[in-house]
Every structure is written in C-alpha cells, then in structure tokens.
N, C-alpha and C positions, 0 to 999 in steps of 0.2 A: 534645782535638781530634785528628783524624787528619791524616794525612800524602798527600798525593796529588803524584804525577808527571807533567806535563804535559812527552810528546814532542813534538819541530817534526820535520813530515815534510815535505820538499821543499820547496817555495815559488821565487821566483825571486829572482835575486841582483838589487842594485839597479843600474841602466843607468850611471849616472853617481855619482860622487864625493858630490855636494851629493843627490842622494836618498841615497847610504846614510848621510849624517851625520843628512840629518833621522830617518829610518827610525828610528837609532838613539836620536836625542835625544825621540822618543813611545815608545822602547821603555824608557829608563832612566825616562821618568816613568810607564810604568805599574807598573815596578818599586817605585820608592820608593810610588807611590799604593798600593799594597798594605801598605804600612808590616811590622807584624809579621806578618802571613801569609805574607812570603815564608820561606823557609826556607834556597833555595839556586837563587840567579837567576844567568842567562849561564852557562849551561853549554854551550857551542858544541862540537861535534867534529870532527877532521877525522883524517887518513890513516887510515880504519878497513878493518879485515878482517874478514870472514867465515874462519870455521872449524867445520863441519861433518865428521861422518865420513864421508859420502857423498864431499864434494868436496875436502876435507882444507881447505887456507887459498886464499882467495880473496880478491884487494885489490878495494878496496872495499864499500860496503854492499850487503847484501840490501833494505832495507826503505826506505832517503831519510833516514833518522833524520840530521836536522843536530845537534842539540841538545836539551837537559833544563833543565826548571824543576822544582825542589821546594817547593810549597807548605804551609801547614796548614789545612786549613776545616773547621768542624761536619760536613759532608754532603757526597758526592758533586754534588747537586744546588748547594750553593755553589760546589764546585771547576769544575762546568760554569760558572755565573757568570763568574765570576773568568777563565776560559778565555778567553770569548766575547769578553771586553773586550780582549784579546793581542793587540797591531798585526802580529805575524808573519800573523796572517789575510790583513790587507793586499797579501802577498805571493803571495798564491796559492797558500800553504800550506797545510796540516793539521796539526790538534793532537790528540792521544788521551791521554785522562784515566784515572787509575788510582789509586784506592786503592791505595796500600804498605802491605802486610801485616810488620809487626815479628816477629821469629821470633826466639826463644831458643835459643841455642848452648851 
C-alpha cells in the first residue's frame, strides 16, 4: 500500500468552546473509523515560518497549511475517499492529497 498526505488548509476556528469539543469528538471518530489506514493522525501546526532566499524568514505561513494527516490506501482514488469523509471540510477548509514518494538515502 502506499502512503498519501492529506494537508488542512484554512478553515475556520470553531465560535464557541462546545463547537470545538464536538468538532473534535467527529474528528477523533473519523480517525479511529479508519482503523489501520491511519498512519499519522492530528498533526496540527502552529508558530510557522517561511524561509525563502528571496524574502529570507518570514513569520508566518505562505500557504494556510494548519495541519497533516498520514494515511495508507491502494490508490490515490481511495485516499480521495477517505479525504471526502474528513469533518475539517465542515470547517470551510481545504484538503490536498498526495502520494508520498519513499526515496532511498
């Protein structure tokens, strides 16, 4: 099986305390409902910089990238699956899927 990346870009934080618990509590069960497919769930980010030679270090993101999921699925076409079902959608977010290419060192 391969290995696919699913980025959270943006979305919107929850209004109140009792939405971000529930938020949370459809998020931990689509987690576990993946059983062995996940790979590497709740990967959230925060103080992030940019560092380009153009602009040298910049705080902040370039891109909204909140966080990473690492899944494993047969196909691209499963890792879409699998995506669509992600309650971060709910948020008014985006998610971009990516085969992981393993590369020997």
């Amino acid at each position: 099986m391969a290995k696919f990346l699913i980025v959270y870009l943006g979305g919107n934080p929850p209004q109140t305390q009792e939405e971000g618990q529930r938020h949370f509590k459809r998020y931990k069960e689509w987690i576990h409902g993946l059983g062995s497919a996940m790979v590497s769930p709740a990967n959230p980010l925060k103080n992030t910089h940019s560092i380009s030679q153009a602009e040298g270090i910049v705080v902040g993101s370039q891109t909204a990238m909140s966080g990473f999921t690492i899944i494993e699925c047969n196909s691209i076409e499963d890792a879409k699956k699998v995506s669509q079902s992600c309650p971060f959608l709910e948020t008014g977010g985006t998610l971009e899927v990516s085969e992981m290419v393993e590369m020997k060192l």
